[in-house]
N, C-alpha and C positions, 0 to 999 in steps of 0.2 A: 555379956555380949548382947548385943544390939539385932531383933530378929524384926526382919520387915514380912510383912505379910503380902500376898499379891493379891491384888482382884481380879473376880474372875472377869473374861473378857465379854466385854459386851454382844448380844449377839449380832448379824448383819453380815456385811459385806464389805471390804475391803475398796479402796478406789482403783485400787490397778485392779479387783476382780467387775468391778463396774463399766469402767472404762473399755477392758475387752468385751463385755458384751454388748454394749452400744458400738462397739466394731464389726462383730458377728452380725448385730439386728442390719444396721448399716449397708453393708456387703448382701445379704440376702433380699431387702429392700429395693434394694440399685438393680441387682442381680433382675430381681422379678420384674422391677419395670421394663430393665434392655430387651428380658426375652419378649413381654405384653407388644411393645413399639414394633418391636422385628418381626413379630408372626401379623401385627396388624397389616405391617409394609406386603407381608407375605401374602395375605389375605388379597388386598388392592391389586396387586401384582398377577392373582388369579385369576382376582373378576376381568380385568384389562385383558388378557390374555384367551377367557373364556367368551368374553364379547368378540374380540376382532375376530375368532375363528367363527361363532354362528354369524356376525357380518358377512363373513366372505361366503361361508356357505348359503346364505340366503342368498346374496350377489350371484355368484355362481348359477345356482341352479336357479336361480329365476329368469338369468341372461340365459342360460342352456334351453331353458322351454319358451320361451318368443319365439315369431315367424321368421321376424330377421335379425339374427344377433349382430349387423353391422348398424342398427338403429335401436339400438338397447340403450335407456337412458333413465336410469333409477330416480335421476330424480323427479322427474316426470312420472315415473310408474308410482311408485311408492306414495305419491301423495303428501297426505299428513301423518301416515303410519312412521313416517322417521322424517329426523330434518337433515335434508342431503341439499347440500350445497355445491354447484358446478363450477371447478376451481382451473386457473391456468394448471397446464403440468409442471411448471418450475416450482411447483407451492407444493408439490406433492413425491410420493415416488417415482422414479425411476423407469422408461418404460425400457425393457432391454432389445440390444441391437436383434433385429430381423422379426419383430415384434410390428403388430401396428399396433397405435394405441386409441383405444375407445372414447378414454377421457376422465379425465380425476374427479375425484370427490373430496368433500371432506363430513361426516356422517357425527352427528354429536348424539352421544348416549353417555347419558346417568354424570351430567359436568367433565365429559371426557370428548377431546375431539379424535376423530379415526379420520387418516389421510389413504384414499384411497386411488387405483390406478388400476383400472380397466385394460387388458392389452389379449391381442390374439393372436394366432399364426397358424397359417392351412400348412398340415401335419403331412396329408398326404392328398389325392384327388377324392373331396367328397368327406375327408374329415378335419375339422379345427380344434384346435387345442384354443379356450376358453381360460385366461388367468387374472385370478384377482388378487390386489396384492393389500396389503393394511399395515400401517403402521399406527402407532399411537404416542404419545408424548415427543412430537415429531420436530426436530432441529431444522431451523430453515437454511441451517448454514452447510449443511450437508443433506445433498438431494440427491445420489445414488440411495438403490434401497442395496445396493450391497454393503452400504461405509455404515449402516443402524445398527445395533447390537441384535440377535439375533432372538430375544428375550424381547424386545418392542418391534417386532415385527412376527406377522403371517402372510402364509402365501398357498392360494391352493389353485389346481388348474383341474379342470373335466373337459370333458371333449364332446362334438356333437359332429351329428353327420350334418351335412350341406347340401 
């Protein structure tokens, strides 16, 4: 009888055990980037969001402490401390009914432009609601600020006596 002998197996790795781990590495790799891109976008998304509100609360309360808040005109005030550009209102938001409007801006901070919209309304005898409104990444094709997502838009209002 005829005895074959076996050899012993080489050592290593197998191609199907290879192949699955360049699947693993793969999937983990993809994985890491999606989440890097996403928390970046997330990042952007905060700075945008953390500007338009100290915008408007500078606007605000800078328009609240002048002599006459019906001659409040940031761009003029501001100087060179920011570049504020005096825009039609149809370039900008929205100003809502029984509102008067003061007058838009468009304010560019850090390669981002802010579309702004000055508006006011006597509250009662002797007090004004003062409101400032901002948007950012701003659609020219839709000009209510109620139709913006509410994620690229701020809106704050203070009040002064008269």
């Amino acid at each position: 009888m005829m005895t074959t002998q076996r050899s012993k197996p080489a050592g290593g790795f197998t191609f199907t055990e290879v192949m699955v781990s360049i699947l693993v590495m793969t999937v983990a790799v993809l994985g890491t980037s999606a989440y890097r891109y996403h928390a970046t976008l997330d990042v952007r998304t905060a700075e945008q969001k953390t500007t338009g509100a100290r915008l408007g609360c500078l606007l605000s309360e800078t328009w609240r402490g002048v002599n006459d808040p019906n001659t409040f005109d940031p761009a003029s005030y501001f100087g060179t401390e920011l570049t504020i550009t005096s825009m039609i209102s149809s370039e900008g938001p929205g100003t809502p009914s029984g509102y008067t409007a003061l007058g838009t801006y468009k304010i560019a901070v850090d390669n981002a432009d802010y579309r702004i919209t000055l508006f006011w309304k006597d509250i009662s005898t002797g007090l004004r609601a003062l409101s400032v409104v901002i948007f950012w990444e701003w659609d020219p094709q839709v000009d209510s600020m109620y139709s913006h997502p509410i994620s690229k838009s701020f809106k704050l209002t203070t009040y002064v006596e008269i």
